[in-house]
ZAMARGU-4260 file (C-alpha; in steps of 0.2 Angstrom, whole numbers, plus 5000, padded with zeros to 4 digits):
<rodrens>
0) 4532/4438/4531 | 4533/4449/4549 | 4521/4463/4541 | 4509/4450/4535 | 4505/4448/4553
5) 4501/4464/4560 | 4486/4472/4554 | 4485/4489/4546 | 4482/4500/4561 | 4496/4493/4569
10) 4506/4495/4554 | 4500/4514/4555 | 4509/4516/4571 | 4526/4512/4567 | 4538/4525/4569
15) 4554/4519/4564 | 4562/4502/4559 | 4579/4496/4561 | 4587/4483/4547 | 4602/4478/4540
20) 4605/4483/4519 | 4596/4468/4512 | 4587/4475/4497 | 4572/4462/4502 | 4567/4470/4519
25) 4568/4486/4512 | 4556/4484/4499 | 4545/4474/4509 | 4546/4488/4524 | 4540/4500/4508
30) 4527/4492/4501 | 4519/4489/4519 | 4524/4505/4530 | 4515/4521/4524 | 4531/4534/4521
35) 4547/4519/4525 | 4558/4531/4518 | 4558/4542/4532 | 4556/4526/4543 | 4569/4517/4539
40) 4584/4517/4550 | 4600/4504/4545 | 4610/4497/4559 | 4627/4503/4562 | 4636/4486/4559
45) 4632/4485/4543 | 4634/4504/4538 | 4654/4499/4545 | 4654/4481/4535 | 4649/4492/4517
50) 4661/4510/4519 | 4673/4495/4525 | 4673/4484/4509 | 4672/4499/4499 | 4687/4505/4505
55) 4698/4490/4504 | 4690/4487/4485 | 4697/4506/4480 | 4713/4503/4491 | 4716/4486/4480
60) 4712/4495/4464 | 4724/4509/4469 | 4737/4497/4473 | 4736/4489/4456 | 4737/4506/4447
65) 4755/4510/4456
</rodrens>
């Protein structure tokens, strides 16, 4: 585990961290980085991949109701 390795000052001094969605990282980013929430930024790729399967799901279900 990457945050494992760093010690706590060094944790202290993370500003921001970039991640895809997968729950894992973000728990681990919030139990070891003091106030993640604000820290936490998610990479434009996989913001794209979610809004994109979401709207194909409501577009499929759409299409089965006409």
């Amino acid at each position: 585990m990457y945050y494992k390795t760093l010690d706590k000052e060094n944790r202290k001094r993370i500003r921001s961290v970039s991640m895809d969605m997968w729950k894992p990282y973000i728990m681990s980013t919030k139990r070891y980085v003091k106030d993640a929430d604000s820290k936490i930024v998610f990479d434009r790729f996989h913001i794209s991949k979610h809004m994109n399967q979401t709207l194909d799901d409501v577009r499929k279900h759409e299409n089965t109701i006409l």
